[in-house]
N, C-alpha and C positions, 0 to 999 in steps of 0.2 A: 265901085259899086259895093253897096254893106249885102248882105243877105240875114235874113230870120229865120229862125228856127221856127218849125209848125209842128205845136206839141199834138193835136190832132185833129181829126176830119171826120164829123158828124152828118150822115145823110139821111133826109127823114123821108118817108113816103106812105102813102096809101093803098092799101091791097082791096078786090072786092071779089065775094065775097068775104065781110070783118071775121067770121068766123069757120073758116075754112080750116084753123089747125083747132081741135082739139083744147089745147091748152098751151101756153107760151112756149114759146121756140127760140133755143138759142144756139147759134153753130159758131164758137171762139178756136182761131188762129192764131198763128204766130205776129199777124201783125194787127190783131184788131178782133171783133165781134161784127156779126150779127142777129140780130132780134128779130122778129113776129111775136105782135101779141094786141089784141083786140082792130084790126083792119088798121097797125102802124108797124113800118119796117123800121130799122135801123141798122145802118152800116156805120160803125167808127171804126176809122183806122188810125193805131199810133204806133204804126212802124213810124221810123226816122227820115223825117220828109224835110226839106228844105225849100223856101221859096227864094227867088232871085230879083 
C-alpha cells in the first residue's frame, strides 16, 4: 500500500451573527491558522499529515 503526503486541510464555515467580531480575527499555531472575518471561518492545518 503507497501512502500521500497531505500538504494541508482547509475548513470553511459560517458563523451568525457575520459581524460579531469587530474586525478580522486571526489565531496562528504551530500547525496551522484560524480566521474570522465577515460571517467565514477558516481552519487550515499544515502540520505533517499523512493519508493511508
Amino acid at each position: 500500500m503507497s501512502t500521500k503526503k497531505i500538504v494541508s486541510v482547509e475548513i470553511r464555515w459560517e458563523y451568525h451573527p457575520a459581524d460579531i467580531f469587530e474586525e478580522p480575527l486571526e489565531v496562528a499555531h504551530d500547525g496551522g491558522r484560524l480566521t474570522f472575518e465577515n460571517g467565514t471561518a477558516i481552519a487550515k492545518i499544515t502540520q505533517n499529515l499523512t493519508r493511508l
